[in-house]
C-alpha positions as CSV (number, residue, x, y, z in Angstrom):
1,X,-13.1,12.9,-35.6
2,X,-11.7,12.7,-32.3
3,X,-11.2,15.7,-30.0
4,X,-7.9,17.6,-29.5
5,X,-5.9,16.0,-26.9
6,X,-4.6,19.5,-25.3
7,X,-1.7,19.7,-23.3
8,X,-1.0,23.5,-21.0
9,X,1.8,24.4,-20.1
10,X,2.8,26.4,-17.0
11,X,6.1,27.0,-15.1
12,X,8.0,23.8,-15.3
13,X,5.3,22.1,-16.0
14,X,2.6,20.2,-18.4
15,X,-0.8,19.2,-17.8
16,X,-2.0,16.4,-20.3
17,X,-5.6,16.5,-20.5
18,X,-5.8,13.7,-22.4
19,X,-3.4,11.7,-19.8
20,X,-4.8,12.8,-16.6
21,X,-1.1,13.4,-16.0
22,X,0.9,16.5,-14.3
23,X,4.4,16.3,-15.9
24,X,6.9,17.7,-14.0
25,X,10.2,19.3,-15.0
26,X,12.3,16.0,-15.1
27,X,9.4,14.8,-17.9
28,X,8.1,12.4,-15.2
29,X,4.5,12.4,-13.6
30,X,4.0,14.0,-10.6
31,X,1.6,11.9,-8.3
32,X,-1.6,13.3,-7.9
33,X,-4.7,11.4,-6.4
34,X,-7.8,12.0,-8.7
35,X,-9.9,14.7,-7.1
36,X,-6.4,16.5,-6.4
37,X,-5.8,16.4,-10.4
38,X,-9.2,17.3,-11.2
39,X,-9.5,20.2,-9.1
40,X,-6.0,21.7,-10.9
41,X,-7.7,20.7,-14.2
42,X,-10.3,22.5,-13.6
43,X,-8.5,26.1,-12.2
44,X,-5.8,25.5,-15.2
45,X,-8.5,25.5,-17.7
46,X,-10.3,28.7,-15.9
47,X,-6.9,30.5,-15.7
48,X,-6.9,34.1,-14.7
49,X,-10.8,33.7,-13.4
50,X,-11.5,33.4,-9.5
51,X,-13.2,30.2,-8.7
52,X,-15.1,29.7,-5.7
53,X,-15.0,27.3,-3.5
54,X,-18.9,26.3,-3.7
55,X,-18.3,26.3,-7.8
56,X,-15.1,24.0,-7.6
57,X,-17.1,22.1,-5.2
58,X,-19.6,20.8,-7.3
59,X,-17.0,20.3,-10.1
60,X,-15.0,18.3,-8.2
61,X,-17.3,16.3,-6.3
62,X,-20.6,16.9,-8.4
63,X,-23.8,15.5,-6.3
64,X,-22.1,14.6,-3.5
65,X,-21.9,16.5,0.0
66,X,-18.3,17.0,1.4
67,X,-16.7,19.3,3.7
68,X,-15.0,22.8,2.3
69,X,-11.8,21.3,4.0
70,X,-11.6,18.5,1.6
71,X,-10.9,21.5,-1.3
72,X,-8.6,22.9,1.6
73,X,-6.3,20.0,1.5
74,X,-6.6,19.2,-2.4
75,X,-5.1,22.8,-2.8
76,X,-2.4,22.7,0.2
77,X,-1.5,19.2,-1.9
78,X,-1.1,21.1,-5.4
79,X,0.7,23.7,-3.9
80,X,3.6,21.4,-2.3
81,X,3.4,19.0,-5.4
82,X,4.2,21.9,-7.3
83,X,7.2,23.0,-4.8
84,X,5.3,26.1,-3.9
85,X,7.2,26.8,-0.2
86,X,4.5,28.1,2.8
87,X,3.0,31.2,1.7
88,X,3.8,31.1,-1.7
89,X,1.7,31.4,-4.7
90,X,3.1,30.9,-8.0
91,X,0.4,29.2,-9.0
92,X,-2.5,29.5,-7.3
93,X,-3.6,32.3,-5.4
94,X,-6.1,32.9,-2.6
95,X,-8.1,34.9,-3.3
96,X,-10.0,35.6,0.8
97,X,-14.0,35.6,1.2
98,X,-13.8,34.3,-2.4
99,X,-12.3,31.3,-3.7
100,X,-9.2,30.6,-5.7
101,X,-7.4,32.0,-8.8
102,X,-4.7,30.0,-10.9
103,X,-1.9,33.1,-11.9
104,X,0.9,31.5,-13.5
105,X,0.5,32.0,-17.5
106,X,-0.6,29.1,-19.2
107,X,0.0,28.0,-22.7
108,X,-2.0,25.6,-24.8
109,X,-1.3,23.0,-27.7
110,X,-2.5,19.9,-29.5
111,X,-0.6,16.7,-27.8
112,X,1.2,16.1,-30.7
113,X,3.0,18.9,-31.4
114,X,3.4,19.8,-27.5
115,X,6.5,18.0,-25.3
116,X,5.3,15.0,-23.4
117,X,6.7,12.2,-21.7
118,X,9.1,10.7,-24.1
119,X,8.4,6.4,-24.6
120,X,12.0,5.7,-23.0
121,X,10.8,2.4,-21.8
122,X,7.8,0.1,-22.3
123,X,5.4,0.0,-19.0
124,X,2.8,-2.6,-18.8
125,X,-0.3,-3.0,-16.4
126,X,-1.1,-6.5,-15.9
127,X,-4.7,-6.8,-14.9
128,X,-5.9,-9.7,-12.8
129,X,-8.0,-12.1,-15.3
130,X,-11.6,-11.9,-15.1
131,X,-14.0,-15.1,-13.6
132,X,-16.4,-15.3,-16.2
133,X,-16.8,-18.5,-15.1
134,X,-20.5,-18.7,-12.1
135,X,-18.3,-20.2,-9.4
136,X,-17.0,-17.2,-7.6
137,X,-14.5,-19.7,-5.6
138,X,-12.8,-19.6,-9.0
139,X,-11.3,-15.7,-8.1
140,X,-8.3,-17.1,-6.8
141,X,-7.2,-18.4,-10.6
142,X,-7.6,-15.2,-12.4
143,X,-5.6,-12.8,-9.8
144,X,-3.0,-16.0,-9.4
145,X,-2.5,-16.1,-13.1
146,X,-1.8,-12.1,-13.3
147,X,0.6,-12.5,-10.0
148,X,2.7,-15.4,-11.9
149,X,3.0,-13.3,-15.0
150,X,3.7,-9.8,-13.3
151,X,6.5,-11.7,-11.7
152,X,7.7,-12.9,-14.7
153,X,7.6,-10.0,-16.7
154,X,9.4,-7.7,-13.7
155,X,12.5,-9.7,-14.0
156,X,12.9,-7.8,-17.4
157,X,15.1,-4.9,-17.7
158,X,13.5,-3.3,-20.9
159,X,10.2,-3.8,-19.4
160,X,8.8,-1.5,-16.1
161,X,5.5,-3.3,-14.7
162,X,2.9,-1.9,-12.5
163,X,3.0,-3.2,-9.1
164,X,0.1,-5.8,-7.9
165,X,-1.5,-3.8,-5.9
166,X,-2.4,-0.9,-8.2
167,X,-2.9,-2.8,-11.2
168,X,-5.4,-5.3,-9.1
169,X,-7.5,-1.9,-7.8
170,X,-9.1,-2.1,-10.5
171,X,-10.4,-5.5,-10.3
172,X,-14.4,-5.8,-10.4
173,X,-14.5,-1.7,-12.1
174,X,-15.8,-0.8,-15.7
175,X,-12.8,1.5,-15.9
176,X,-11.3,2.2,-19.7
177,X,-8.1,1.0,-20.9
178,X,-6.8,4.6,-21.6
179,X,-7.8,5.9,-18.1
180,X,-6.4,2.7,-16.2
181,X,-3.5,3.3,-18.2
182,X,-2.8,7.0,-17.2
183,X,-3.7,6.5,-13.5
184,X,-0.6,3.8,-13.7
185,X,1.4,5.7,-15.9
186,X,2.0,2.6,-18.6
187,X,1.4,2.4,-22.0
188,X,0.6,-1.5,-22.2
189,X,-2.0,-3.5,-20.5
190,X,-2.8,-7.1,-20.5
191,X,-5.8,-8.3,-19.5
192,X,-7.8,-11.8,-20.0
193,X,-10.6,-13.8,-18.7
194,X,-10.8,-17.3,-17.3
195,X,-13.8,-19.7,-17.8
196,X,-14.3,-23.0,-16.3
197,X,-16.3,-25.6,-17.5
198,X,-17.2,-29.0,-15.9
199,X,-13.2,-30.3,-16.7
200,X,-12.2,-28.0,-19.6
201,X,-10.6,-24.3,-18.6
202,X,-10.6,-21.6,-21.3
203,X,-8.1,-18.7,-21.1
204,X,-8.1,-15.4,-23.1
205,X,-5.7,-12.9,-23.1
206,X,-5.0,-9.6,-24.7
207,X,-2.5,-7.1,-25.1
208,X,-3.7,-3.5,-25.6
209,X,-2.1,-0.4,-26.5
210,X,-3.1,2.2,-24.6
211,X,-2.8,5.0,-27.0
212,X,-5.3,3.7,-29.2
213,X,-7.0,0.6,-27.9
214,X,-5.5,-1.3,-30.3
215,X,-4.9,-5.0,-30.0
216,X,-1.4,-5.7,-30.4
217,X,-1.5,-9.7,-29.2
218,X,-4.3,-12.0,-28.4
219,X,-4.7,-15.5,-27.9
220,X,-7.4,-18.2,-26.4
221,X,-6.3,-21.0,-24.3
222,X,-8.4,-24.3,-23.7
223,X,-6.7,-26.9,-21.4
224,X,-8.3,-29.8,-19.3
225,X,-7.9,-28.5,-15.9
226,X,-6.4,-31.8,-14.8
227,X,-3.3,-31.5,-17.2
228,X,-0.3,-30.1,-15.7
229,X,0.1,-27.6,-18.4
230,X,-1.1,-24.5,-16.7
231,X,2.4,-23.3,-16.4
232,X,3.1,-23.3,-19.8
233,X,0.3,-21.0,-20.9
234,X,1.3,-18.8,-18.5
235,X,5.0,-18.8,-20.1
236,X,2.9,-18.6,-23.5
237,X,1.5,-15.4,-22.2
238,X,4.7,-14.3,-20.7
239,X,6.6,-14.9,-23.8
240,X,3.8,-13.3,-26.3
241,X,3.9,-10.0,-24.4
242,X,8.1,-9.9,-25.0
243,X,7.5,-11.3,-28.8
244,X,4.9,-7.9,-29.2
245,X,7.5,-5.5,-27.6
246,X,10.2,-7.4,-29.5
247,X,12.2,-7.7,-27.2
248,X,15.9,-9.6,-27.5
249,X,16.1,-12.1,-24.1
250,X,19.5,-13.4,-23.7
251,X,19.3,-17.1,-22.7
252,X,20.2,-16.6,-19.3
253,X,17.0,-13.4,-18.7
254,X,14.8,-16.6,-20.5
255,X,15.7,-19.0,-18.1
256,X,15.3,-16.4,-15.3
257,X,11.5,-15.3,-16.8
258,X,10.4,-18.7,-17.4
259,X,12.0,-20.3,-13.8
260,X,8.9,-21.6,-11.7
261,X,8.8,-21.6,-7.6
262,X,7.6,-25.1,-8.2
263,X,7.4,-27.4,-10.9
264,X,4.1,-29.1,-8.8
265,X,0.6,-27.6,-10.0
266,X,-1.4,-28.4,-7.2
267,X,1.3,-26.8,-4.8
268,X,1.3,-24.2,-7.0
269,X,-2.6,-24.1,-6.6
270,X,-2.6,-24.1,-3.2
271,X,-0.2,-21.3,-2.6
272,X,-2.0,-18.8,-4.9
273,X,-5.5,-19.7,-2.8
274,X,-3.2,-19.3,0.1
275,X,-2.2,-15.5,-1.0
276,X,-5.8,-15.1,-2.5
277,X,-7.5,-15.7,0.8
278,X,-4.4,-14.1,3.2
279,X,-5.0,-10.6,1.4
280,X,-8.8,-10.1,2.9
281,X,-6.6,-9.6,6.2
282,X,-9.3,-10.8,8.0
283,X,-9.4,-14.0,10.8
284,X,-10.8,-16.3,8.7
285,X,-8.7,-15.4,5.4
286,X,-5.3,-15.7,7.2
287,X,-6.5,-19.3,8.8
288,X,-7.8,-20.6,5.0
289,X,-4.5,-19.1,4.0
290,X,-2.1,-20.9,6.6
291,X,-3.9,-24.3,5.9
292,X,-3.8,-23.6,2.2
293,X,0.2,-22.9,2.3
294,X,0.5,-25.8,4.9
295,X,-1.4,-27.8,2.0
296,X,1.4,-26.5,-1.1
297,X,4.3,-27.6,1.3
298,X,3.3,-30.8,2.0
299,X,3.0,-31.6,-2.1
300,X,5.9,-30.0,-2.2
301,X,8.6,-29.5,0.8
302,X,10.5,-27.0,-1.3
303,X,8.6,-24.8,-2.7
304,X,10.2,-21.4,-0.8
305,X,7.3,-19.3,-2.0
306,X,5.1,-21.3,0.0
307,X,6.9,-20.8,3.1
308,X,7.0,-16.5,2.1
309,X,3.3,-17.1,2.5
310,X,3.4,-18.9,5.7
311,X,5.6,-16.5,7.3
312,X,3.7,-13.7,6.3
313,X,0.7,-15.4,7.3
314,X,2.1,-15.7,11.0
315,X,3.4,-12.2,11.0
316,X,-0.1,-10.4,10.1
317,X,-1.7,-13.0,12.7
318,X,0.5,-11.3,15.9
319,X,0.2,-7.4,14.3
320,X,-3.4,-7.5,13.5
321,X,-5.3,-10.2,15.3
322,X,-3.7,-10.0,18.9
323,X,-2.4,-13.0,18.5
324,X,0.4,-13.8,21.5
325,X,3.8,-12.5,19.8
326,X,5.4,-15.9,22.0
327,X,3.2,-18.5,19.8
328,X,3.5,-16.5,16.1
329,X,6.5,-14.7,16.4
330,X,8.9,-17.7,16.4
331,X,6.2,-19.3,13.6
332,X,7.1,-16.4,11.5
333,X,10.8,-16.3,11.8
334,X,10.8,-20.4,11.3
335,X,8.9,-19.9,8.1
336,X,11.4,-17.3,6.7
337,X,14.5,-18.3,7.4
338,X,13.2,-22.4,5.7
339,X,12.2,-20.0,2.3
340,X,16.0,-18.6,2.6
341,X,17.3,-22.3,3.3
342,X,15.6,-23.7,0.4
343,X,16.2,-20.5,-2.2
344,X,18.6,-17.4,-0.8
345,X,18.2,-15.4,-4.1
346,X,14.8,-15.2,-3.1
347,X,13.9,-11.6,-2.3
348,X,10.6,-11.8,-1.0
349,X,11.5,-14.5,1.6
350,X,15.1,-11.9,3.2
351,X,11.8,-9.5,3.4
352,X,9.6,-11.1,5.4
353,X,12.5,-12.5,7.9
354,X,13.5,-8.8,8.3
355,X,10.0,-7.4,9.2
356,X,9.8,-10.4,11.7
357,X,13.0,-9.8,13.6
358,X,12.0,-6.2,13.5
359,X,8.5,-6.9,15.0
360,X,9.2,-9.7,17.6
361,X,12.6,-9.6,18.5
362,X,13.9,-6.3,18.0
363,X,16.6,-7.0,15.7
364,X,17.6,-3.7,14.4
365,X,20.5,-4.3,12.7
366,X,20.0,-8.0,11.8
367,X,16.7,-7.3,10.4
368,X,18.2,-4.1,8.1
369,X,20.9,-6.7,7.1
370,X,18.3,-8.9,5.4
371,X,16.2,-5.8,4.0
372,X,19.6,-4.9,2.3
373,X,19.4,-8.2,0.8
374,X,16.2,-8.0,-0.2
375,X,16.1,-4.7,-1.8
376,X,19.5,-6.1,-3.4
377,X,18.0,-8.9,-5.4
378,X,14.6,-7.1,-6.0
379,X,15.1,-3.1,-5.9
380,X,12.1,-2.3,-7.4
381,X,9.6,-3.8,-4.5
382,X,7.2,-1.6,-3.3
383,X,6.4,-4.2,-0.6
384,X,10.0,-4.7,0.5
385,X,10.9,-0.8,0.5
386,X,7.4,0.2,2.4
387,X,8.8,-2.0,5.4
388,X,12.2,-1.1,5.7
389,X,10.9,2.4,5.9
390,X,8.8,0.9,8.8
391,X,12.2,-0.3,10.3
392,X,13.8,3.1,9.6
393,X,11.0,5.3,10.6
394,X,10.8,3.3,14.0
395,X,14.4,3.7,14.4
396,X,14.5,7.8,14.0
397,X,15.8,7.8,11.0
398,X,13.4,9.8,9.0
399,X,14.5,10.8,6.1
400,X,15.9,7.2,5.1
401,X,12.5,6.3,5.9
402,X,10.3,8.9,4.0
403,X,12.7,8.4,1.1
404,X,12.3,5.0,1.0
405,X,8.1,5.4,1.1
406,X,7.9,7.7,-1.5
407,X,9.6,5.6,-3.5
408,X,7.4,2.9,-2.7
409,X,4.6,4.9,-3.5
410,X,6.3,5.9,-6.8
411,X,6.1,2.8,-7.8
412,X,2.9,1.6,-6.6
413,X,1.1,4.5,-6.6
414,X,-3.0,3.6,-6.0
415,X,-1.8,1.5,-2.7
416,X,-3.9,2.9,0.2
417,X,-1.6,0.7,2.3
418,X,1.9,2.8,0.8
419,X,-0.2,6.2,0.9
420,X,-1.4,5.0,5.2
421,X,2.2,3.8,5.5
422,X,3.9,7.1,4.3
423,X,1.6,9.5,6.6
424,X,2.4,7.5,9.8
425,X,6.2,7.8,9.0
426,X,5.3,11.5,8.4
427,X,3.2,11.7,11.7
428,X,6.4,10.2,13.9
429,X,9.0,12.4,12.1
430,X,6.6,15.3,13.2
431,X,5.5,16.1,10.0
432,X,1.9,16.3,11.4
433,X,0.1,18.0,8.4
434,X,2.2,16.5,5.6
435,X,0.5,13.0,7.4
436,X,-3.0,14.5,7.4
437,X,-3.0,15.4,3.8
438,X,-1.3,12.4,2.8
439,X,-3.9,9.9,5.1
440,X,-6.2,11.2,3.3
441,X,-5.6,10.8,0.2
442,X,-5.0,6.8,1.5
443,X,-9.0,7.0,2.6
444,X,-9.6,8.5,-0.9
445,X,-8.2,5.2,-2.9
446,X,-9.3,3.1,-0.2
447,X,-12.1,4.5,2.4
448,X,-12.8,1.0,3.8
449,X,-8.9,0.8,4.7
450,X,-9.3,0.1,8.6
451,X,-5.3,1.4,8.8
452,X,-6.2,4.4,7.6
453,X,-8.4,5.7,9.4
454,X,-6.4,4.4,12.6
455,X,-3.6,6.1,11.7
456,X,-5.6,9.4,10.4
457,X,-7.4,9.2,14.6
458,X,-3.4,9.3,15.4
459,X,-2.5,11.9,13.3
460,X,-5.2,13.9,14.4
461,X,-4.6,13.2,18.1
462,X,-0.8,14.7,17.7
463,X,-2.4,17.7,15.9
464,X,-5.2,18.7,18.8
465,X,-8.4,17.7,16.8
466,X,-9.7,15.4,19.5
467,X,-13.5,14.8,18.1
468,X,-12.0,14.2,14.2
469,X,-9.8,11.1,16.6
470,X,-13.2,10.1,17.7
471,X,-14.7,9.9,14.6
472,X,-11.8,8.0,12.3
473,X,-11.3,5.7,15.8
474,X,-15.0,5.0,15.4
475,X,-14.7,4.1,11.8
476,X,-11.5,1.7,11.8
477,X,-13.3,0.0,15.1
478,X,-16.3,-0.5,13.1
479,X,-14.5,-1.8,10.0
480,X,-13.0,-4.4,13.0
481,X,-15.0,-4.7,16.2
482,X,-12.4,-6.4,18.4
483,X,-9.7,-4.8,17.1
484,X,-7.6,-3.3,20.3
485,X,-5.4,-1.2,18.7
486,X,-9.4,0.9,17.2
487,X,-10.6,0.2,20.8
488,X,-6.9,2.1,21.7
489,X,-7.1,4.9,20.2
490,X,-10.7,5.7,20.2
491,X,-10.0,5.2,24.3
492,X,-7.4,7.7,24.3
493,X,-8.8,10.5,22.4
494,X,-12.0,9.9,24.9
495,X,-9.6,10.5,27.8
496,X,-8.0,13.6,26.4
497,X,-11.9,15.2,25.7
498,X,-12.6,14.7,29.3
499,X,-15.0,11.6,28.8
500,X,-13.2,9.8,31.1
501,X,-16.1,6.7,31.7
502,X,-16.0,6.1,27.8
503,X,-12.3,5.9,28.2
504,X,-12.7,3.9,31.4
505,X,-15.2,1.4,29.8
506,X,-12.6,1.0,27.4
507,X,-9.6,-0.2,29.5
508,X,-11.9,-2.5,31.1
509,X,-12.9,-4.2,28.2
510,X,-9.7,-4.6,27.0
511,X,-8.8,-6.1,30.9
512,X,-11.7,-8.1,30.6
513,X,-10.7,-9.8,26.9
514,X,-7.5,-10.2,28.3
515,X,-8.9,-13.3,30.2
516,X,-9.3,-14.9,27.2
517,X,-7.3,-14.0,24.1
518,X,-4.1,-11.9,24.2
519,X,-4.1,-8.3,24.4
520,X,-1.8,-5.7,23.9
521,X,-0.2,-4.7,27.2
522,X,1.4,-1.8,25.2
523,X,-2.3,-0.9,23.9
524,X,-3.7,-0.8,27.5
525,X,-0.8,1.4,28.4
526,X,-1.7,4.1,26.2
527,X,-5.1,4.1,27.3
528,X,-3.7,4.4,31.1
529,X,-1.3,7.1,29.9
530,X,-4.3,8.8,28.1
531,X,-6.4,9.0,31.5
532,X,-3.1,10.7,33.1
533,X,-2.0,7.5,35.0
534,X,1.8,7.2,33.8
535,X,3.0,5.1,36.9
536,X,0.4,2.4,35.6
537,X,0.8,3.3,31.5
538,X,4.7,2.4,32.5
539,X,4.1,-1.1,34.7
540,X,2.0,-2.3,31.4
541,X,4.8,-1.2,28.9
542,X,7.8,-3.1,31.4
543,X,4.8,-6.0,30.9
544,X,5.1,-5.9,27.4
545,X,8.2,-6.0,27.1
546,X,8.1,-9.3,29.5
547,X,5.7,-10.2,26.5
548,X,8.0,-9.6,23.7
549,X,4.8,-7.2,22.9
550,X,6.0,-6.2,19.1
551,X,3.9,-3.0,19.2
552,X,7.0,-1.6,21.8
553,X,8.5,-1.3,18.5
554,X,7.7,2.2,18.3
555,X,8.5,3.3,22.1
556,X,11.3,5.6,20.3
557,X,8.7,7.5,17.7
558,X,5.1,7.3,19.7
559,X,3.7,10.5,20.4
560,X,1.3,9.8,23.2
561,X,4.3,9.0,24.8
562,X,5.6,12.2,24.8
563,X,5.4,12.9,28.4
564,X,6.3,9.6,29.8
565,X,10.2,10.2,27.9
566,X,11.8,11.9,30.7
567,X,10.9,9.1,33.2
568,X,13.6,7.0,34.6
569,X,11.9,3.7,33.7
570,X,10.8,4.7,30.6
571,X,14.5,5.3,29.6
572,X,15.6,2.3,30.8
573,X,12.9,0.7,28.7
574,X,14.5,2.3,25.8
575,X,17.9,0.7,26.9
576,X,17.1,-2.3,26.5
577,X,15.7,-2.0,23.6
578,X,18.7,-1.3,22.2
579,X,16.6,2.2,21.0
580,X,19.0,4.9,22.3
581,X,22.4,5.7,20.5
């Protein structure tokens, strides 16, 4: 016999153990990052006993060494999670010189007869398909075939889907159906394999319920990989999973499920390879993708989706490579606004043109125009939403901004990118410990993120912890040698500890590079500002903005910058800008 699912009860709240879920008053999860759950697991089913720190250590994190301050923060999250204000404890106590104590009386009953999250609407994990086949340059069809079908299935009302990015963390993990399930907070999952053999491709797919592992569709696919029929067992798929949940589509939601970007396969081919090899986010990936999307577009001139990708591709090129904003920013806006020309309902495409008139020509309210649009025709994007926060934060407007993350977050909730995002926006709106906790709980779902740990040096930077800067600096640089903005920041938290010749070694390597491949002028003026040179940190920014330099997008929020604000040229900076009221 199975054991008891329990569910205790405390406050306003539920903790399923069987879920891995904290329920909050509304009957809706409250997001909680594993260890952070697993550390109120564990005090909730010790209630009334004091718990100390080495104890909850190795319970937590059992054979592993980590710092006592990595308990500190799980507990400071709980406590806010939990809407405990500074310096209260309903909860959990403090107990000093000893450990913790959880006080709030708990109750305890079997998950069936306790209250739970009622099934008000079906939620669905769609798993990228599995290469069984020996060719690993066959990845690309498996997470393509999930991307096509999770944007099929999202254009349903009665259906909420798990953003890509979450559901696709789990890709290459021996993780069970009921935990991936609970971690997304869905009740469905459908995953499948993919096989290819010499001209034949065999595709299975499942649809599991989570509750009891039951199969409630399956199916096996076997098409020659030259027929143009790939698109319809994707629509098989598609339409199996609505025939399960039995579902009622009006003709007009069919049409709108079933409608492809392209009716050509091998454009179609090309683009997923094209978003397969952009996401590494790495030199290499972003050329293979631009001459992969360059490929789609010339099978087929209209395909919109294609030109998403291309524009995309550009933008990442000019904020993470150092590529010269002059030769990619105009790139990136030419892309985006051909995708609107050739399809304007097209959310994804108003997206990307907004983030690029953000980033390279300082379009405030042009570029919040076409996010308005976006979010219009797709409100539930976590992609779309993290970015106009970006714009919002960068403007000063913070709480539109941190809104518009945590919803992002809300619905993609294992993104280390949406969790990195949401701590800068925290760090600028001088939050400064609200970004440290939430940073790291980025580095906990993703500890090779290089964004991360760049924006976890900054955070600790603003909050005095100079030789922590060092050391997340250090990592993000080694996660990407030549990246300037690692080179930056590690630079400038040298300069503030007094080791002024690491600092100075820095700025001339960045000089130096700039002889032949574009650097940051705004990057070198930070490390100028850093060794207490202003009149020299303020010629580089009045260079960048000669440049079109798209990281003098956040002269208004940038806390290094702090003492340069009441400068005459610094204001006048912000003028023309168009960054002052």
């Amino acid at each position: 016999m199975a054991p008891t699912r329990l569910v205790y009860g405390f406050g306003d709240f539920r903790l399923d153990a069987g879920k891995r879920l904290l329920i909050g008053s509304d009957r809706k999860p409250v997001p909680l990052t594993p260890k952070a759950y697993e550390t109120l697991a564990y005090l909730v089913e010790h209630t009334g006993s004091v718990i100390s720190k080495d104890e909850l250590i190795q319970a937590i994190w059992p054979g592993t060494a980590v710092e006592e301050n990595n308990l500190t923060q799980n507990i400071s999250l709980l406590r806010r999670a939990m809407g405990e204000e500074r310096g209260e404890h309903r909860f959990i106590a403090t107990i000093p010189g000893r450990g913790y104590q959880f006080i709030a009386p708990v109750s305890i009953a079997p998950a069936k007869v306790a209250a739970s999250i009622p099934d008000t609407k079906a939620a669905i994990a769609v798993l990228p398909f599995v290469n069984v086949t020996c060719d690993p340059a066959y990845d690309y069809f498996g997470d393509g075939l999930a991307d096509e079908i999770i944007s099929a299935l999202s254009k349903l009302d009665g259906l909420r889907v798990a953003a890509r990015t979450s559901a696709f963390s789990f890709k290459g993990k021996q993780a069970d159906i009921r935990e991936i399930a609970d971690r997304l907070v869905v009740n469905l999952v459908l995953e499948g394999s993919v096989r290819k053999s010499a001209n034949r491709l065999r595709i299975n797919a499942q649809l599991v319920n989570a509750a009891d592992g039951c199969h409630l569709w399956s199916e096996r696919y076997d098409r020659e990989i030259e027929m143009h029929d790939i698109f319809d067992v994707q629509d098989e798929i598609t339409l199996a999973v609505v025939d399960a949940l039995k579902m009622k589509l009006a003709q007009a939601e069919r049409s709108a499920v079933l409608k492809h970007a392209t009716s050509n396969i091998q454009a179609r081919e090309m683009c997923v390879k094209g978003r397969f090899h952009v996401s590494r986010m790495t030199r290499d990936g972003i050329e293979t993708g631009i001459s992969y999307f360059e490929r789609a577009l010339a099978e087929d001139p209209s395909y919109a989706l294609a030109q998403v990708g291309l524009a995309h591709a550009y933008r990442m090129y000019g904020l993470t490579l150092e590529m010269s904003p002059l030769e990619v920013g105009p790139r990136a806006k030419a892309a985006a606004l051909k995708a609107i020309q050739l399809d304007d309902t097209l959310g994804e495409a108003h997206a990307v043109l907004a983030f690029s008139l953000f980033w390279y020509e300082w379009a405030w309210d042009i570029s919040r125009k076409h996010f308005e649009r976006a979010l219009q025709l797709d409100p539930n994007n976590a992609y779309t939403l993290w970015m106009f926060a970006h714009l919002s934060s960068n403007l000063g407007r913070h709480d539109e901004a941190l809104a518009a993350i945590a919803r992002a977050r809300e619905l993609d909730p294992l993104s280390g990118l949406i969790h990195a995002m949401e701590g800068q926006f925290l760090l600028h709106a001088g939050r400064t410990d609200d970004a440290i906790h939430r940073l790291r709980e980025s580095l906990e779902l993703d500890s090779k993120s290089r964004v991360a740990h760049l924006f976890t040096a900054n955070a600790y930077i603003a909050k005095g912890l100079l030789e922590e800067a060092v050391g997340e600096a250090s990592a993000a640089r080694s996660l990407s040698p030549s990246n300037i903005q690692a080179i930056t920041v590690e630079a400038y938290a040298f300069a503030k500890l007094g080791r002024t010749a690491q600092a100075h070694n820095a700025l001339a390597e960045c000089l130096q590079t700039r002889n032949h491949r574009y650097v940051s002028p705004y990057c070198i003026a930070l490390i100028c500002n850093g060794l207490d040179r202003p009149e020299e940190a303020l010629a580089w920014l009045e260079r960048a903005f000669d440049e079109r330099d798209p990281w003098l997008a956040f002269l208004k929020v940038e806390p290094k910058c702090n003492n340069l604000r009441p400068h005459a040229r610094y204001i006048r900076l912000l003028n023309r800008l168009r960054l002052l009221p």
